[in-house]
C-alpha positions as a Markdown table, in Angstrom:
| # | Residue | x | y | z |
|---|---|---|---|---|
| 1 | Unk | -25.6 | 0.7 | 1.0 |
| 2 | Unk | -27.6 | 3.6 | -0.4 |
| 3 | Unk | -27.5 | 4.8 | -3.5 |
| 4 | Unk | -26.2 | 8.3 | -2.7 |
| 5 | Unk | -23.3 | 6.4 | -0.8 |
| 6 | Unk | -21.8 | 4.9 | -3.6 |
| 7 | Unk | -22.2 | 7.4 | -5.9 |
| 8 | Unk | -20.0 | 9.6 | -3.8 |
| 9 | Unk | -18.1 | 6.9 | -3.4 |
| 10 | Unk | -17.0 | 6.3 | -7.2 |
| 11 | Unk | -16.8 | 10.0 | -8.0 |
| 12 | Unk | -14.1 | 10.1 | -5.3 |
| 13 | Unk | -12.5 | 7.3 | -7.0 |
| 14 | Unk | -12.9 | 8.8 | -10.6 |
| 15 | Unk | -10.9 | 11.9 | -9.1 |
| 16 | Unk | -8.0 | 9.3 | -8.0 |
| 17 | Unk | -7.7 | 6.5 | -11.2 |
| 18 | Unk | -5.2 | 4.8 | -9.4 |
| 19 | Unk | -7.7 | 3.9 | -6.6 |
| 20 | Unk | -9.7 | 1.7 | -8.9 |
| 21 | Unk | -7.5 | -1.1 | -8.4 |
| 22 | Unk | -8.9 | -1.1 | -4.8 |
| 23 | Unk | -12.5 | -0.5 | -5.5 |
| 24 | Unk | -13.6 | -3.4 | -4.3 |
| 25 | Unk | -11.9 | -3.2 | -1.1 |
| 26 | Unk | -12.6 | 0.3 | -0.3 |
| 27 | Unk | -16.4 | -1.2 | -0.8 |
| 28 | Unk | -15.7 | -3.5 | 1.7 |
| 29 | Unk | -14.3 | -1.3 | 4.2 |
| 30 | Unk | -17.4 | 0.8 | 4.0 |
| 31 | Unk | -19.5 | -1.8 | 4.5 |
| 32 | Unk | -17.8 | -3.0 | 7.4 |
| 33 | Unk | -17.5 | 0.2 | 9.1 |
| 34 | Unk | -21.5 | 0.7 | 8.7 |
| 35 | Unk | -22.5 | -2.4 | 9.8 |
| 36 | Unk | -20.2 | -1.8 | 13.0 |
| 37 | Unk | -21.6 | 1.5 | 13.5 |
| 38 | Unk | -25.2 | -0.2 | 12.7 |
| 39 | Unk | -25.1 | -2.0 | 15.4 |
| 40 | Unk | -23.3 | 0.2 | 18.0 |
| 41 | Unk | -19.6 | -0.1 | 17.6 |
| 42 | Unk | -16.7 | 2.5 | 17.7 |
| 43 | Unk | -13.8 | 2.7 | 15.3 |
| 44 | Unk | -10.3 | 2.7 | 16.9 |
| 45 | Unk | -7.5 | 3.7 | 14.3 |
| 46 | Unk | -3.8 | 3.8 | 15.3 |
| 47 | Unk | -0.4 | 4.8 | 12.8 |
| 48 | Unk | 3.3 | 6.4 | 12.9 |
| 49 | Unk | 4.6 | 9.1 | 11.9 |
| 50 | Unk | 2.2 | 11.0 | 9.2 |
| 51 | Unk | -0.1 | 7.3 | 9.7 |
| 52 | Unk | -0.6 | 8.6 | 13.1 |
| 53 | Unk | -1.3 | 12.2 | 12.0 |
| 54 | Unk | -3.8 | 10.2 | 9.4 |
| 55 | Unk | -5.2 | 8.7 | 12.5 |
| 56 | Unk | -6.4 | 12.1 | 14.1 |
| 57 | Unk | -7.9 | 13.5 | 11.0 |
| 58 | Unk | -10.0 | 10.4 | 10.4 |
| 59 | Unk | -11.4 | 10.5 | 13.7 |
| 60 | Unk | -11.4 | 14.3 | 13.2 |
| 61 | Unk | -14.2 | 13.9 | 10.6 |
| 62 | Unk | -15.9 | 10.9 | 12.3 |
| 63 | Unk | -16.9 | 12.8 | 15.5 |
| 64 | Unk | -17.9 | 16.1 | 14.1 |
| 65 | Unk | -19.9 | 17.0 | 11.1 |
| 66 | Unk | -17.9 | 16.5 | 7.5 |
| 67 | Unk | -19.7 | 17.4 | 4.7 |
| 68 | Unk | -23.2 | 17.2 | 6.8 |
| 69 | Unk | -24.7 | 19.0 | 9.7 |
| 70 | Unk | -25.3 | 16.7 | 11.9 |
| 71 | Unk | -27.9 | 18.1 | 14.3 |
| 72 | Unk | -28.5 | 16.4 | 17.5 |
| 73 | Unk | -31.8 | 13.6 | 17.6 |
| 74 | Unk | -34.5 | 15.4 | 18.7 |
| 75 | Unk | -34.6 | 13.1 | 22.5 |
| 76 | Unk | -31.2 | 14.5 | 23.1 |
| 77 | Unk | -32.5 | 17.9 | 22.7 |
| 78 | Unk | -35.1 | 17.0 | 24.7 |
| 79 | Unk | -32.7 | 15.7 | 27.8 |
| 80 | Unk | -30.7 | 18.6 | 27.6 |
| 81 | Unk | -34.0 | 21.2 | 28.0 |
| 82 | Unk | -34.8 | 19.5 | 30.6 |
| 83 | Unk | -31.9 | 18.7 | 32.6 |
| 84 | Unk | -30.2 | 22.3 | 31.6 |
| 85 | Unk | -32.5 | 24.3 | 30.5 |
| 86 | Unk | -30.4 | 27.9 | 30.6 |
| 87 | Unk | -28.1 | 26.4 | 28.6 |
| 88 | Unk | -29.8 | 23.6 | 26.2 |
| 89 | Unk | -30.2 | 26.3 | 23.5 |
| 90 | Unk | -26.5 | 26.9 | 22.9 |
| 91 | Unk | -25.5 | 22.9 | 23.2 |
| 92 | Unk | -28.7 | 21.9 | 21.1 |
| 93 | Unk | -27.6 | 24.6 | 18.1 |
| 94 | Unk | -23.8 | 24.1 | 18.5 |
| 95 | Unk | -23.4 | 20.5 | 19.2 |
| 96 | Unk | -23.2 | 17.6 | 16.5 |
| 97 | Unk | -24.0 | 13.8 | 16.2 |
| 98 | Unk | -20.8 | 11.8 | 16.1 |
| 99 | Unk | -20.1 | 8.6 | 14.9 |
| 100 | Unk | -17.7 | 6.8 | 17.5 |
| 101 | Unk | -14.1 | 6.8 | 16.6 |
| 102 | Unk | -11.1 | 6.9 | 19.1 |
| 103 | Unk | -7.3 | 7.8 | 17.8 |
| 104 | Unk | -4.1 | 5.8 | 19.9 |
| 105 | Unk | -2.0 | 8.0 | 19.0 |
| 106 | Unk | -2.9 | 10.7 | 21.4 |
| 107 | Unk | -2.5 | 9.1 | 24.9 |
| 108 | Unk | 0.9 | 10.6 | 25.8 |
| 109 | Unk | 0.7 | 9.3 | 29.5 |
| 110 | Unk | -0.6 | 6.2 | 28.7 |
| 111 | Unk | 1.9 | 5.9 | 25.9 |
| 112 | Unk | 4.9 | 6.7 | 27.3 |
| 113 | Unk | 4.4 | 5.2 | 31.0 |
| 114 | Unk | 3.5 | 1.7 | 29.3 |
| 115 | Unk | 6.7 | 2.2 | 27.1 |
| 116 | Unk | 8.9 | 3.1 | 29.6 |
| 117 | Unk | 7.4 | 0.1 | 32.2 |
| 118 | Unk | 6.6 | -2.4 | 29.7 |
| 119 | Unk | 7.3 | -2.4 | 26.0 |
| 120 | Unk | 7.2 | 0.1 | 23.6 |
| 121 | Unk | 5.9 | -1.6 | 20.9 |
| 122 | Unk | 2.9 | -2.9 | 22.4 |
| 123 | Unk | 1.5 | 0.6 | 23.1 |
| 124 | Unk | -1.2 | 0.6 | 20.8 |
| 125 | Unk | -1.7 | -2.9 | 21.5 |
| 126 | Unk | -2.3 | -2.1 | 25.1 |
| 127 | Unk | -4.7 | 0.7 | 24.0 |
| 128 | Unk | -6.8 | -2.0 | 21.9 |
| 129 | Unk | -6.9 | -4.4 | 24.8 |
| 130 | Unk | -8.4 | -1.5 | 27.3 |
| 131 | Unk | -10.5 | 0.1 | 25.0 |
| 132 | Unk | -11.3 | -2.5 | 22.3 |
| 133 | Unk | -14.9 | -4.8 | 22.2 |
| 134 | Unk | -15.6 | -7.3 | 20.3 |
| 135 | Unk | -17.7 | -5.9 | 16.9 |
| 136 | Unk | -15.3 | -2.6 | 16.8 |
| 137 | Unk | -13.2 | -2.3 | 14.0 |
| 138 | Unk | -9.5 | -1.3 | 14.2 |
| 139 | Unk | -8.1 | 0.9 | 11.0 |
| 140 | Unk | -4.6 | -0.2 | 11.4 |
| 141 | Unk | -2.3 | 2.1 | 8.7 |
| 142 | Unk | 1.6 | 1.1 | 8.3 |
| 143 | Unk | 2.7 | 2.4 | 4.7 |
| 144 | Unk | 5.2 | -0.4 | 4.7 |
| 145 | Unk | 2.7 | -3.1 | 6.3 |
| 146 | Unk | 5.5 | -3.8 | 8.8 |
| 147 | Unk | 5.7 | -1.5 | 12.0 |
| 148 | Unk | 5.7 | -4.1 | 14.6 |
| 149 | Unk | 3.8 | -1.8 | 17.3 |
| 150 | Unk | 0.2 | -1.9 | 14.5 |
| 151 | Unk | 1.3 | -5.5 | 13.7 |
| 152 | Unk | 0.9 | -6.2 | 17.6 |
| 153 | Unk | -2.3 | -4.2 | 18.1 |
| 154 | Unk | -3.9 | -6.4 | 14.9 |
| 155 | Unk | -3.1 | -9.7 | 16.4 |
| 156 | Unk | -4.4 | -8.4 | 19.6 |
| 157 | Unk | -7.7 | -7.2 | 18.0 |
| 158 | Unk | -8.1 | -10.6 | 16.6 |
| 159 | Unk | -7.7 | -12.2 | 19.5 |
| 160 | Unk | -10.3 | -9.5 | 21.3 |
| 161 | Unk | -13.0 | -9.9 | 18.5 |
| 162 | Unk | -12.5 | -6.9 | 16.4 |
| 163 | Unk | -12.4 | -6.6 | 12.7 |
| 164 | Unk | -9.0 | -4.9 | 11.3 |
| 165 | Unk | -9.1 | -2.8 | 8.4 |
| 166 | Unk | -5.6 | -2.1 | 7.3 |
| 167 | Unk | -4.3 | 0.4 | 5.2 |
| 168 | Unk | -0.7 | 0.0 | 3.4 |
| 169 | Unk | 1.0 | 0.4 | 0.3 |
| 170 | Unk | 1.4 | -2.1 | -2.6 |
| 171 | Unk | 2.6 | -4.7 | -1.1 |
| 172 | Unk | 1.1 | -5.4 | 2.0 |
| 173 | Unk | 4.0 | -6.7 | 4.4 |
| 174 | Unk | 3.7 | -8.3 | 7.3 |
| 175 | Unk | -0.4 | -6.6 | 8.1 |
| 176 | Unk | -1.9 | -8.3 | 5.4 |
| 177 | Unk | -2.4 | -11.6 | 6.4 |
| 178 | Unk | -3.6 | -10.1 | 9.7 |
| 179 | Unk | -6.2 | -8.0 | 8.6 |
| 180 | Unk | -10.2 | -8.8 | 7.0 |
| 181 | Unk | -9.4 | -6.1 | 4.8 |
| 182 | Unk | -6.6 | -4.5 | 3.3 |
| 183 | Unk | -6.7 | -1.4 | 0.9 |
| 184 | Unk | -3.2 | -1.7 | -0.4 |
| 185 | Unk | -2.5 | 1.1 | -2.3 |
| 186 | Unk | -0.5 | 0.8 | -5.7 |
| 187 | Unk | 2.8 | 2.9 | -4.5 |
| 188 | Unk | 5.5 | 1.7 | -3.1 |
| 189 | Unk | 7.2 | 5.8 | -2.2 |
| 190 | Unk | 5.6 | 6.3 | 1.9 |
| 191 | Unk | 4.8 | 9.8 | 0.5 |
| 192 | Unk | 3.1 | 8.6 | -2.2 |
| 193 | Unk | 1.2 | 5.6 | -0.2 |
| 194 | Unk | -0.1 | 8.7 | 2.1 |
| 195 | Unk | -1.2 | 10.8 | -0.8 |
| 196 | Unk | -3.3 | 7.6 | -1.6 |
| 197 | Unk | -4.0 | 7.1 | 2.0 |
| 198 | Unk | -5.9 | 10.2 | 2.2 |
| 199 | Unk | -8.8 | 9.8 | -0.8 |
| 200 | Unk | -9.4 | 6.2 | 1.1 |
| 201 | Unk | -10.1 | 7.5 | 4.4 |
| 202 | Unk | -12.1 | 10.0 | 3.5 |
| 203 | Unk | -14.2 | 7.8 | 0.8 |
| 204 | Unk | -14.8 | 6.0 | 4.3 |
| 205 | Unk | -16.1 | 9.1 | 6.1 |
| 206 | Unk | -17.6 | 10.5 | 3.6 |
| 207 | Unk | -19.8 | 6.9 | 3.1 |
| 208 | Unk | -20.4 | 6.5 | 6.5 |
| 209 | Unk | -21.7 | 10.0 | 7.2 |
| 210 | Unk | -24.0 | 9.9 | 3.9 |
| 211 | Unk | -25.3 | 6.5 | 5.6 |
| 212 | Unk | -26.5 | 7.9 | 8.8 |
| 213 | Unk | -27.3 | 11.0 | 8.4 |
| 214 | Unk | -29.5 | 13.0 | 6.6 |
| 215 | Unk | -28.9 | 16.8 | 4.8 |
């Protein structure tokens, strides 16, 4: 981890004191993420309610520039001149790197034909089993650690070969156990566990994007 990474790392934590508690797994998770992005993974991230609306905006500021510019690598410049040259210009200027990252959440066909054929509560599940390889990491959130539909797409990432990062409230529930890593936030309140939430996941982006890309 550079040097620059965890400095921006602990002066987000230094704005939120009751982080430090989960210093060391919010380290962790970074890591983790990196090294799955390192060697050509995506991030799949799944949630309820404002979880799930955590969900977008961390893959929000995965596939688009965050605090960074992001400009394409020079070789996809170089495709895009020459297999559209009248219009390379304007994709070269306007278009970012991303760092792979897909939401559950979103799939409303998907979603609601599997529930209303199969079983609701294996929808993200489901969406882990299709979409999921083995060295991807899933960022399961539940603020109680118990919703049974991202208790369900943990097990089935374990069983597909993905790493599950989980993110929860004090106690953990149910996720824990299932996950490599859990950043369980010291509040018990959902509000309050998603005010924490928030400083977490974007430690993560923020640490990801200062690893891999420069500006």
């Amino acid at each position: 981890m550079k040097d620059t990474t965890k400095t921006a790392l602990d002066t987000l934590l230094k704005r939120y004191p009751a982080l430090a508690a989960c210093r060391a797994e919010i380290f962790a998770a970074v890591e983790t993420v990196c090294d799955m992005y390192r060697a050509g993974g995506k991030l799949i991230v799944c949630g309820n309610g404002g979880s799930a609306a955590d969900a977008e905006h961390i893959v929000g500021e995965l596939m688009k520039g965050f605090l960074k510019k992001r400009p394409l690598p020079e070789e996809m410049r170089a495709r895009l001149k020459a297999a559209f040259p009248e219009d390379a210009d304007y994709l070269s200027e306007n278009l970012q790197d991303a760092l792979p990252a897909v939401s559950l959440v979103n799939s409303v066909a998907l979603g609601t034909a599997f529930a209303n054929d199969q079983a609701a509560d294996l929808v993200f599940a489901q969406q882990v089993l299709g979409l999921g390889r083995a060295g991807d990491v899933l960022v399961a959130i539940s603020t109680s650690g118990n919703s049974k539909n991202v208790l369900y797409a943990a097990k089935t990432a374990e069983a597909a070969g993905l790493k599950t990062i989980a993110l929860t409230g004090r106690s953990g529930g149910k996720l824990k156990p299932l996950a490599d890593i859990t950043i369980a936030v010291p509040d018990d309140e959902t509000y309050r566990i998603q005010e924490l939430h928030l400083p977490v996941y974007h430690a993560l982006c923020i640490a990801a994007e200062e690893e891999f890309f420069e500006g």
